[in-house]
Backbone as a chain_set.jsonl record, in Angstrom:
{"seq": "XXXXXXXXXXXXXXXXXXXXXXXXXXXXXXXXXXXXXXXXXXXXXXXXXXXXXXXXXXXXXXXXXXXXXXXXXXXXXXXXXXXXXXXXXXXXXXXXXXXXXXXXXXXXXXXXXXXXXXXXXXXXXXXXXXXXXXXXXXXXXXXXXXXXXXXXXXXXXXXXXXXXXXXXXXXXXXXX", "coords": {"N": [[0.107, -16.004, 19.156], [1.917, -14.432, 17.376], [1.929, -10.506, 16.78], [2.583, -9.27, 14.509], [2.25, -11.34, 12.496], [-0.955, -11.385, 12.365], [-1.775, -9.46, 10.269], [-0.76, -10.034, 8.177], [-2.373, -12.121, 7.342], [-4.817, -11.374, 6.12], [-6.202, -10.62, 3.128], [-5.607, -8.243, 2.503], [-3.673, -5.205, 3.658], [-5.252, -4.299, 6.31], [-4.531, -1.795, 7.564], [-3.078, 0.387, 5.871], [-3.885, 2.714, 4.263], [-4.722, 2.854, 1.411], [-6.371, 0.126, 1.531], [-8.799, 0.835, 3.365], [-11.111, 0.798, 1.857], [-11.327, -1.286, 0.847], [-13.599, -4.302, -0.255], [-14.633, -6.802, 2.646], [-13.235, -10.104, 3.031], [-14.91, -13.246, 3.585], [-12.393, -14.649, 4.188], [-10.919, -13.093, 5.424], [-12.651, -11.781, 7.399], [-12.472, -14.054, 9.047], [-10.117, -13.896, 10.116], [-10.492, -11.943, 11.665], [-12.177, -13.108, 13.278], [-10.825, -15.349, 14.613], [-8.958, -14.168, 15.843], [-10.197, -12.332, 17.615], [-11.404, -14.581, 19.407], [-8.723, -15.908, 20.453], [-7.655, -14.081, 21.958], [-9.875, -13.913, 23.821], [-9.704, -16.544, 25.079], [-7.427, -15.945, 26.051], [-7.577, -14.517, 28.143], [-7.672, -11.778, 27.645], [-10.35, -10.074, 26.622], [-13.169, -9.773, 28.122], [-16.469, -11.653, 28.665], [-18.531, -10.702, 27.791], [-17.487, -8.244, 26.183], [-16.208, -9.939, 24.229], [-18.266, -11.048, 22.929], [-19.844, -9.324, 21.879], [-17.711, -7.64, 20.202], [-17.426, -10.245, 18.497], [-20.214, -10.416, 17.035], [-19.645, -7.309, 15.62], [-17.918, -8.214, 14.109], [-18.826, -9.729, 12.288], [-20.838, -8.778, 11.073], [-18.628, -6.525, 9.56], [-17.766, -5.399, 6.575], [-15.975, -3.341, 5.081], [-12.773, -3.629, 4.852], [-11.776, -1.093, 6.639], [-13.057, -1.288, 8.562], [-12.245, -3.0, 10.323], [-9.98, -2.313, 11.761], [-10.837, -1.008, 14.585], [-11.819, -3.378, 15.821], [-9.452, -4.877, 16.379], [-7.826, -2.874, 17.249], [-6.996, -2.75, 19.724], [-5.63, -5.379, 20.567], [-3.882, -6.446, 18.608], [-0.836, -5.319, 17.296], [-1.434, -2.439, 15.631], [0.215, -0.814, 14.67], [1.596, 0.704, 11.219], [3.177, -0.803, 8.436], [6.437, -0.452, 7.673], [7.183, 1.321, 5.287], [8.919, 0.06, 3.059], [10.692, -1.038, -0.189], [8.625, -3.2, -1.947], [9.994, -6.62, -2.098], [9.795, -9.682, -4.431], [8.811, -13.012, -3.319], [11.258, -15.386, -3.048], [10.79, -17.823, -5.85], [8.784, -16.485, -6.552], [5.218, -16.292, -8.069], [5.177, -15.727, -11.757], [3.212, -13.129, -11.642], [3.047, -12.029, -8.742], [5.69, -11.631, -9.026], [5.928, -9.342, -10.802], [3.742, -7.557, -9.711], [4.95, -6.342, -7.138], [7.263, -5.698, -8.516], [5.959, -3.365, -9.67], [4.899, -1.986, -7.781], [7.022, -0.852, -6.355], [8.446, 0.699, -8.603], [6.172, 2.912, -8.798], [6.279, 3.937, -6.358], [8.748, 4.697, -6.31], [9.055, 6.387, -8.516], [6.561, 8.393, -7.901], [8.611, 9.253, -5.514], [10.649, 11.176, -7.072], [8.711, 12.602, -8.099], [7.611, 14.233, -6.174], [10.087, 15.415, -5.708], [11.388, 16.186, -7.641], [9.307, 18.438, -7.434], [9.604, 20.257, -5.623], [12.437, 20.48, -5.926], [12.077, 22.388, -8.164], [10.146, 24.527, -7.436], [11.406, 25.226, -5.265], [13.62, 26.762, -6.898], [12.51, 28.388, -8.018], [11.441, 30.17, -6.335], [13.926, 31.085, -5.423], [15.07, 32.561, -7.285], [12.679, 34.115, -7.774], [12.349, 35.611, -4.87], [15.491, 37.315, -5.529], [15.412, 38.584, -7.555], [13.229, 40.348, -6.753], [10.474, 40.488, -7.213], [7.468, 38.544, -7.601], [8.055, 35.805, -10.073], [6.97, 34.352, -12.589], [5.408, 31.571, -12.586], [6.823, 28.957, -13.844], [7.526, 26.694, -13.165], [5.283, 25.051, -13.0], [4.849, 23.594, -15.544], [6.775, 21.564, -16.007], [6.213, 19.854, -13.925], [3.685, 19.189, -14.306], [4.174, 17.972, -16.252], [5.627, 15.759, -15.953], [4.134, 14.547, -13.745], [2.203, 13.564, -14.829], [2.584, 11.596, -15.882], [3.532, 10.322, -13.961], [0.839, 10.298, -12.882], [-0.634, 8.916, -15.114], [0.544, 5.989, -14.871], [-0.477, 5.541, -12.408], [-3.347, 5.505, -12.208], [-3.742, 3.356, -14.124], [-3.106, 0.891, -13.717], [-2.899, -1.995, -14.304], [-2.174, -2.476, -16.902], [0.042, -1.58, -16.849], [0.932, -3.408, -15.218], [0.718, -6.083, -16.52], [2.351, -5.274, -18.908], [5.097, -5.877, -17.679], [4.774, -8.43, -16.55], [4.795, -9.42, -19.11], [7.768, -9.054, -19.672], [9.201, -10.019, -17.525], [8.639, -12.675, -18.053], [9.586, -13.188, -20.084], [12.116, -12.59, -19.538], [13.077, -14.587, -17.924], [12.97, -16.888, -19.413], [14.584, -16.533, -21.04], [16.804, -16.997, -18.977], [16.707, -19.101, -18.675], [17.081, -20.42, -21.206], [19.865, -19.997, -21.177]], "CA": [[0.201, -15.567, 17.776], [2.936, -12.89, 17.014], [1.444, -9.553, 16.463], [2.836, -8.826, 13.337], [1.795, -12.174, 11.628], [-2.025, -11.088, 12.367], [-1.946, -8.684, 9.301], [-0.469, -10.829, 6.683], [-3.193, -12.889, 6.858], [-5.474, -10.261, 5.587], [-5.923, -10.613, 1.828], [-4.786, -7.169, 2.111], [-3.88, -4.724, 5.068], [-6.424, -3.09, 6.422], [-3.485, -0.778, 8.355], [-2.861, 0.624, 4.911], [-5.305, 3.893, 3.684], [-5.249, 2.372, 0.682], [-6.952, -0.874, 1.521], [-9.607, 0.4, 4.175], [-12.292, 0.989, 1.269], [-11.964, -2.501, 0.11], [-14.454, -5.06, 0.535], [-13.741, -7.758, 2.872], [-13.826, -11.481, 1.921], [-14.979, -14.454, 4.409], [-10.883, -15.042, 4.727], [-10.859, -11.558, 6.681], [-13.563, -12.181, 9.001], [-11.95, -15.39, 9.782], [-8.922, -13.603, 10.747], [-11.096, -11.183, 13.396], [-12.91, -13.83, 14.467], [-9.644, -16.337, 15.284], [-7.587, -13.277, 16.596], [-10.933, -12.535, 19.03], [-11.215, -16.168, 19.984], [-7.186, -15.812, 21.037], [-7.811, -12.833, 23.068], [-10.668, -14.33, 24.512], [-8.764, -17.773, 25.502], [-5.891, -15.276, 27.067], [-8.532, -13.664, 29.302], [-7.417, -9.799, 27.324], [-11.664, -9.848, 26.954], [-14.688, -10.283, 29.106], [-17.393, -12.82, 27.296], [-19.748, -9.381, 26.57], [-16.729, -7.45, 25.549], [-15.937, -10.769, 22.991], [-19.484, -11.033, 21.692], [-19.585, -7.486, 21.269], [-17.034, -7.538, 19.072], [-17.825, -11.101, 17.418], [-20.836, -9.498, 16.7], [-19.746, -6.469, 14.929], [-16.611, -8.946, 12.995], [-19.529, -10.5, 11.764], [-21.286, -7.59, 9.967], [-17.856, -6.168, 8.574], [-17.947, -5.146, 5.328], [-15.014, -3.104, 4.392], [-11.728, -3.606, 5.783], [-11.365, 0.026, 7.47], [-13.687, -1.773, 9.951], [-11.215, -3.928, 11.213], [-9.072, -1.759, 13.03], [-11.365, -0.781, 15.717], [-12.416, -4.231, 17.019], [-8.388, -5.376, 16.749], [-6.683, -2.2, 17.595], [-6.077, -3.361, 21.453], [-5.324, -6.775, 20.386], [-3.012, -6.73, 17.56], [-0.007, -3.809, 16.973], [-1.775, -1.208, 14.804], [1.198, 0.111, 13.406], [1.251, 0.583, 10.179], [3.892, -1.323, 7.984], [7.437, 0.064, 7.628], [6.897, 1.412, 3.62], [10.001, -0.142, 2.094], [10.768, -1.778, -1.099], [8.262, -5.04, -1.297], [10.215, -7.561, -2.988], [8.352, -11.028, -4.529], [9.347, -13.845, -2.869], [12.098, -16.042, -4.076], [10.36, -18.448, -6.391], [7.334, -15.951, -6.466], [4.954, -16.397, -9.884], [5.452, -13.961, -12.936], [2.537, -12.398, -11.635], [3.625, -11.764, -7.799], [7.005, -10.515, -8.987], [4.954, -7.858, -11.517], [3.315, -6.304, -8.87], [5.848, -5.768, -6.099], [7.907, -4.492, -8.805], [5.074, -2.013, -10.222], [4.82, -1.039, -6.643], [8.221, -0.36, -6.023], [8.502, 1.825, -9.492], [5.167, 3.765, -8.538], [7.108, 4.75, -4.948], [10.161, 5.776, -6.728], [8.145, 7.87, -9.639], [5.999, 9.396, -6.435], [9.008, 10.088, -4.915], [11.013, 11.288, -8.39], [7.991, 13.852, -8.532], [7.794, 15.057, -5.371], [11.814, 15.726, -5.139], [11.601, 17.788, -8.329], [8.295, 19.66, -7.608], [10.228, 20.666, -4.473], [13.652, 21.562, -6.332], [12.181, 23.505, -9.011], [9.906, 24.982, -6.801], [12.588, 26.212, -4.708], [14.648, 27.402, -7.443], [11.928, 29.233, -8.867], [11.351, 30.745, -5.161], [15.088, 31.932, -4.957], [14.872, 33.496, -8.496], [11.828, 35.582, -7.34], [13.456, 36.58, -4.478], [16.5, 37.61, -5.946], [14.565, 39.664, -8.518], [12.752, 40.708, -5.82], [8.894, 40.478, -7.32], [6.83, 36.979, -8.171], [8.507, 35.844, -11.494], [6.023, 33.968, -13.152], [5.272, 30.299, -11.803], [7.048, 28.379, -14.538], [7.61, 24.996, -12.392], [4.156, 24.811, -13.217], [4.829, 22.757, -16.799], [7.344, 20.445, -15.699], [5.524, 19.63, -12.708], [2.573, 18.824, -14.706], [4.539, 16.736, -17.351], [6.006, 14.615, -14.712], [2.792, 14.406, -12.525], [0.803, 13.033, -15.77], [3.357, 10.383, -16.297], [2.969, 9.7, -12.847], [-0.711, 9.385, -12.726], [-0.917, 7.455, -16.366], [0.909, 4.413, -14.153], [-1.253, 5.236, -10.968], [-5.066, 5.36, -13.055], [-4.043, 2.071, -15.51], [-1.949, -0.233, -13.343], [-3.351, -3.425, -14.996], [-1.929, -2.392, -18.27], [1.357, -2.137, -16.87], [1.401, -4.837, -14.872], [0.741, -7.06, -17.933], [3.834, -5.298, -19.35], [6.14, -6.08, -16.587], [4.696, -9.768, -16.298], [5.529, -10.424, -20.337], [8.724, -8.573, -19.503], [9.749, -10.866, -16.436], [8.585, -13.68, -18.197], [10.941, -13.247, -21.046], [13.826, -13.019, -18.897], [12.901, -15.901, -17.177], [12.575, -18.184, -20.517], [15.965, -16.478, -21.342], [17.706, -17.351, -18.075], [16.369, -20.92, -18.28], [18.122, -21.022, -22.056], [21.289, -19.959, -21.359]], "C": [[0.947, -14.234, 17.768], [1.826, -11.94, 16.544], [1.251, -9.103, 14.806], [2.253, -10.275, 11.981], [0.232, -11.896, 11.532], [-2.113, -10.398, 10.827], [-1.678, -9.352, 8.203], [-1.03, -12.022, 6.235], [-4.454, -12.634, 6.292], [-5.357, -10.699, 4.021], [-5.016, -9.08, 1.79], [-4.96, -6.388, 3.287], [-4.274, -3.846, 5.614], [-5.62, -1.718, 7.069], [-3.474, 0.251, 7.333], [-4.215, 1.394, 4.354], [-5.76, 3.581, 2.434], [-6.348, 1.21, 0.209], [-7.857, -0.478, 2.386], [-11.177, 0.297, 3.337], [-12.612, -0.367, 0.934], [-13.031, -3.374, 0.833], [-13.731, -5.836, 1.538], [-14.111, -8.982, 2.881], [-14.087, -12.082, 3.782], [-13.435, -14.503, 5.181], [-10.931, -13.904, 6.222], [-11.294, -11.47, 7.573], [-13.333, -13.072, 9.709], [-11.152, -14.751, 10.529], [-9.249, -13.055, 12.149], [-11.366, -12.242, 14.126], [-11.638, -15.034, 15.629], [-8.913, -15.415, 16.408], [-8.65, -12.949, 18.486], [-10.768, -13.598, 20.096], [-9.902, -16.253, 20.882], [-7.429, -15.448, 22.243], [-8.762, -13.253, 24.459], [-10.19, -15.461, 25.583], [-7.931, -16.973, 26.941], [-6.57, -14.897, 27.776], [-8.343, -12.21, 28.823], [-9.012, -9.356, 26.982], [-12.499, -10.422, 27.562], [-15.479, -11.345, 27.704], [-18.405, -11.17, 26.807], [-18.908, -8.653, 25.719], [-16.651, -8.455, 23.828], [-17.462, -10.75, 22.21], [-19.923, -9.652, 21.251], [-19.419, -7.477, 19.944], [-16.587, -8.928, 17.579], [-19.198, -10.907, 16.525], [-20.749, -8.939, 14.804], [-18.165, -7.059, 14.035], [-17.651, -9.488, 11.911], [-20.32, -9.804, 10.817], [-19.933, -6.753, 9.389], [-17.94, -6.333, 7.485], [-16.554, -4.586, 4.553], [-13.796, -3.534, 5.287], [-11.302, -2.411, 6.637], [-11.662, -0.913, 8.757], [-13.292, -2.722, 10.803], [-10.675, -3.594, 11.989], [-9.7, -1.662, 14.317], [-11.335, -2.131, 16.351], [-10.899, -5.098, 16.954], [-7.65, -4.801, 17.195], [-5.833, -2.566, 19.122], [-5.848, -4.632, 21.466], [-4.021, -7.25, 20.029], [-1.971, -5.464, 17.765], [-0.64, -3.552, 15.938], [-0.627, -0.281, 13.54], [1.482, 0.104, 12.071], [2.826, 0.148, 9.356], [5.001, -0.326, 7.72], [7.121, 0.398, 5.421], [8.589, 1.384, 3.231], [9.89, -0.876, 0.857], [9.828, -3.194, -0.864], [9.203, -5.624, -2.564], [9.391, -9.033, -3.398], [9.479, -11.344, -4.034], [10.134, -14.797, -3.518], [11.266, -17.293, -4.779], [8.782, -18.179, -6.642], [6.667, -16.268, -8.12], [5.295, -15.222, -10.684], [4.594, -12.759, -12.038], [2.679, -11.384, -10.591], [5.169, -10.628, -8.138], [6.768, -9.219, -9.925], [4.751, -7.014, -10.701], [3.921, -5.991, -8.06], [6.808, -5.19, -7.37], [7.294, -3.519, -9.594], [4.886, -1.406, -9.008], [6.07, -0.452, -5.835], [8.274, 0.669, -6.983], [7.302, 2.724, -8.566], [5.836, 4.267, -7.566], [8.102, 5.096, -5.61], [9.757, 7.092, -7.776], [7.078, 8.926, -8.376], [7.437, 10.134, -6.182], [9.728, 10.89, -5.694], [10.163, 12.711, -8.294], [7.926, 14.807, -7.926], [9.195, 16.048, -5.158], [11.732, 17.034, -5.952], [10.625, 18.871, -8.874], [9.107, 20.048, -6.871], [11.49, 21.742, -4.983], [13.35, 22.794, -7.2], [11.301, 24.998, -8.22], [10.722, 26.035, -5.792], [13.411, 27.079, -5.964], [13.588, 28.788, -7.962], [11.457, 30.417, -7.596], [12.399, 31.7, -4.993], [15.116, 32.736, -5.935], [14.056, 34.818, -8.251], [12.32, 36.116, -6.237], [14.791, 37.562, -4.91], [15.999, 38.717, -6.746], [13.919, 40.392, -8.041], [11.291, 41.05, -6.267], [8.665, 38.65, -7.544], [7.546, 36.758, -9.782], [7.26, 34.888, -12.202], [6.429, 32.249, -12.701], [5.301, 29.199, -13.001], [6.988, 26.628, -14.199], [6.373, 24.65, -12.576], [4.142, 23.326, -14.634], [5.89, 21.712, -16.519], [6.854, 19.375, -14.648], [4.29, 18.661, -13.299], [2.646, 17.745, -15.379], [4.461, 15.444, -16.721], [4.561, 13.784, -13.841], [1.882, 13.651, -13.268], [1.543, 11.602, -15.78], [3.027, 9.792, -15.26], [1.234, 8.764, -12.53], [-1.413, 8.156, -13.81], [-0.974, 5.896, -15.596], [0.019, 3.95, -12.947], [-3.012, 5.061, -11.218], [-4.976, 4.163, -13.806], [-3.442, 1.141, -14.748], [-1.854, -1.682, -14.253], [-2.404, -3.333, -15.967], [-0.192, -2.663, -18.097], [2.141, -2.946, -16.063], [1.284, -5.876, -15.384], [2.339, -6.57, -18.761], [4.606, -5.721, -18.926], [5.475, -7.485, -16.508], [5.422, -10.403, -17.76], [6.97, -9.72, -20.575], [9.765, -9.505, -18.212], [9.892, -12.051, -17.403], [9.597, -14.219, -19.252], [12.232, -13.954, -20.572], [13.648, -14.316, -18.158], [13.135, -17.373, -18.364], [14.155, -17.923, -20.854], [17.354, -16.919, -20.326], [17.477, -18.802, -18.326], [17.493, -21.68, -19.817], [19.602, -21.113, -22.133], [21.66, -21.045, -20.078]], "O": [[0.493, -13.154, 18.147], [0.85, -12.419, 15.965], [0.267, -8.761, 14.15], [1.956, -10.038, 10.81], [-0.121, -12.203, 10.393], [-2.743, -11.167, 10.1], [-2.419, -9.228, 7.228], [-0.669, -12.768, 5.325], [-5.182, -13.574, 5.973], [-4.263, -11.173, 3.715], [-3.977, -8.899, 1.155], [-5.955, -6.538, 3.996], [-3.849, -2.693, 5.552], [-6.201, -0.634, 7.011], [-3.913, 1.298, 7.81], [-5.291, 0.862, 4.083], [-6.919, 3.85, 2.116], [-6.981, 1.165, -0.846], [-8.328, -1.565, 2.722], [-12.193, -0.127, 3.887], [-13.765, -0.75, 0.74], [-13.338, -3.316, 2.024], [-12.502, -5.785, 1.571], [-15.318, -9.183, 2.749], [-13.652, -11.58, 4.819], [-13.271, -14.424, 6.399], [-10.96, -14.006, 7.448], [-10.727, -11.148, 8.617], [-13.766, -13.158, 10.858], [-11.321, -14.914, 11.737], [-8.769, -13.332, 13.248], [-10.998, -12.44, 15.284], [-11.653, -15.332, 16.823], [-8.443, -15.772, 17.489], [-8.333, -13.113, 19.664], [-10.234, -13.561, 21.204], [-10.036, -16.668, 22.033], [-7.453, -16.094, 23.29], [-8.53, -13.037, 25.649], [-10.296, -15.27, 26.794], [-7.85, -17.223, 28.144], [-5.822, -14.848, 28.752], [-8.836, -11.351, 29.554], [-9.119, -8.131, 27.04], [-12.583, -11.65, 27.546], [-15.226, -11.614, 26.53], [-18.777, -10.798, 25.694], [-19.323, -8.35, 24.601], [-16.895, -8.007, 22.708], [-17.625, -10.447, 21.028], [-20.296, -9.247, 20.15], [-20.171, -7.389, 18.973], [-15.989, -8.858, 16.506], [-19.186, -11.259, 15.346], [-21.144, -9.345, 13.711], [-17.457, -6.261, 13.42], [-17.288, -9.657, 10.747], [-20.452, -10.306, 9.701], [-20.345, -6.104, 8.428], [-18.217, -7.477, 7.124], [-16.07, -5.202, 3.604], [-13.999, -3.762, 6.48], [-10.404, -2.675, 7.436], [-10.886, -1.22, 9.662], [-13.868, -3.166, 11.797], [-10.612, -4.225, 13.045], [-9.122, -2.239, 15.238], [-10.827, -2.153, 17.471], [-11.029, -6.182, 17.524], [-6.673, -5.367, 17.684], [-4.649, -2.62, 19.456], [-5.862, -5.12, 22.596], [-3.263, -8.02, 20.619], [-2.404, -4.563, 18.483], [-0.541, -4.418, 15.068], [-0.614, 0.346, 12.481], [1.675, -1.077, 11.783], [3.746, 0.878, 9.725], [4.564, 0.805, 7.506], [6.91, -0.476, 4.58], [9.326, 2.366, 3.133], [8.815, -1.471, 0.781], [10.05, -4.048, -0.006], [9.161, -5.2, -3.718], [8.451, -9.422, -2.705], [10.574, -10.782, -4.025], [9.742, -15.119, -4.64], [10.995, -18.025, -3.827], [7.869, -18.982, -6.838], [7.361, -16.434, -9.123], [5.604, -14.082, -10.337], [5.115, -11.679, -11.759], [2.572, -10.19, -10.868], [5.529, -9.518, -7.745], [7.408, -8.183, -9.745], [5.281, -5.903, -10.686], [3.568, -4.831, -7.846], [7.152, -4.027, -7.161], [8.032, -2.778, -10.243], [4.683, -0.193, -9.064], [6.005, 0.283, -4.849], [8.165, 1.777, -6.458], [7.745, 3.216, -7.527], [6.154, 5.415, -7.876], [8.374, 6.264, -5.33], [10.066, 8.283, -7.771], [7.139, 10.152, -8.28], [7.592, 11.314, -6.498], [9.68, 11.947, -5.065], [10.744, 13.792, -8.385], [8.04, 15.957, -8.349], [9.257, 17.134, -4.583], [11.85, 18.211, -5.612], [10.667, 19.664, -9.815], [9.936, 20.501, -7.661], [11.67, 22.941, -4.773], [13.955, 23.865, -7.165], [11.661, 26.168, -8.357], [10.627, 27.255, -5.658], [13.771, 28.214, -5.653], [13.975, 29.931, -8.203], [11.13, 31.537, -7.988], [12.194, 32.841, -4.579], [15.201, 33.906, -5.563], [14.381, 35.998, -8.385], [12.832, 37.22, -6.421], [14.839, 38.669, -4.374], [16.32, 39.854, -6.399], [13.758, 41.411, -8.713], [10.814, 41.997, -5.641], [9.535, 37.782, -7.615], [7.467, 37.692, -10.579], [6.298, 35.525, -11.773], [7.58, 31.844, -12.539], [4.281, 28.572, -13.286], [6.531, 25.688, -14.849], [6.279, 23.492, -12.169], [3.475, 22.297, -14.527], [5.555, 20.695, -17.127], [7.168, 18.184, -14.67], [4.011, 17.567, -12.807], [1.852, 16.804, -15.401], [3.699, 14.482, -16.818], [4.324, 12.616, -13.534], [0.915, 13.105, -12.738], [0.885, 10.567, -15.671], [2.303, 8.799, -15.326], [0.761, 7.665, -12.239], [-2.148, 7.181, -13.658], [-1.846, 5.028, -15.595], [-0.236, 2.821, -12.53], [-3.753, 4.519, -10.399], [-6.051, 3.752, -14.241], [-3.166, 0.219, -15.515], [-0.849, -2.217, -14.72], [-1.615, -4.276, -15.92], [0.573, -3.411, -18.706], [3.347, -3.19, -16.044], [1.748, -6.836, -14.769], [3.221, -7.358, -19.104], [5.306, -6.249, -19.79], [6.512, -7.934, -16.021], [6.21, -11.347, -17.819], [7.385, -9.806, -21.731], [10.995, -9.479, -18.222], [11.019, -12.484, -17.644], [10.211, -15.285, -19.283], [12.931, -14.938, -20.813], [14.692, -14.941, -17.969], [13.395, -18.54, -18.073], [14.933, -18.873, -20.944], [18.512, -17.11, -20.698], [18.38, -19.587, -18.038], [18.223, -22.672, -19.825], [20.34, -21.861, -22.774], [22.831, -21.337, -19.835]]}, "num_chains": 1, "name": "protein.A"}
């Protein structure tokens, strides 16, 4: 079993800081327990080392708790963070959320860029003046940062937008 296919059978990947709080379903424990079983087969554990850790697959609860009993099994590394795209013939719903999670990484990074620039500018200013000038980057920073978090506290809301926004274009590609 390829390394990298181990994880994408995860409802979601426990590699990912965002996903180690979640619960984890039956599917998930399947996955430890098959990937053990493997390992076990290959001879990479003893039989106490495997019930050990069939065991403690078996009381998992969140997904953090995955890593430990796969880290010497599986690659650990944590996914390359690029663009997810949906898959070609993905549902409305699929292509919603990879592209609400693509916006959210570009508005992250959008915020960060120009806390950074104004930040700096407002750095070279007080230098130049040569006291603290007053910490104006403060209100743009904030504007931006709310907009930001609106999308990152409600997602639902606007991943219902972006689904009757796909779906449109989709009814409109199909008429023309």
């Amino acid at each position: 079993m390829p390394a990298g296919s181990v994880w994408d059978r995860f409802e979601a990947d426990p590699r990912d800081p965002a996903h180690t709080a979640l619960r984890a379903s039956d599917a998930d424990r399947d996955v430890v327990l098959g990937v053990l079983r493997d390992a076990y087969a290959a001879g990479k554990v003893d039989t106490a080392e495997y019930e050990r850790r069939v065991d403690a697959a078996l009381e998992v609860v969140r997904l953090g708790q995955v890593l430990p009993l796969l880290d010497d099994l599986a690659s650990t590394r944590s996914p390359a963070r690029r663009a997810r795209r949906a898959p070609e013939g993905a549902s409305v719903r699929e292509e919603a959320l990879a592209t609400f999670e693509r916006d959210l990484r570009d508005m992250r990074t959008g915020w960060v860029a120009l806390s950074v620039l104004l930040v700096g500018i407002w750095g070279a200013t007080s230098v130049t003046a040569g006291y603290l000038l007053f910490f104006w980057p403060v209100f743009p920073v904030l504007a931006v940062g709310v907009g930001y978090l609106s999308h990152r506290l409600n997602p639902e809301k606007h991943v219902e937008e972006l689904e009757e926004k796909i779906a449109r274009e989709r009814r409109r590609r199909r008429e023309d």
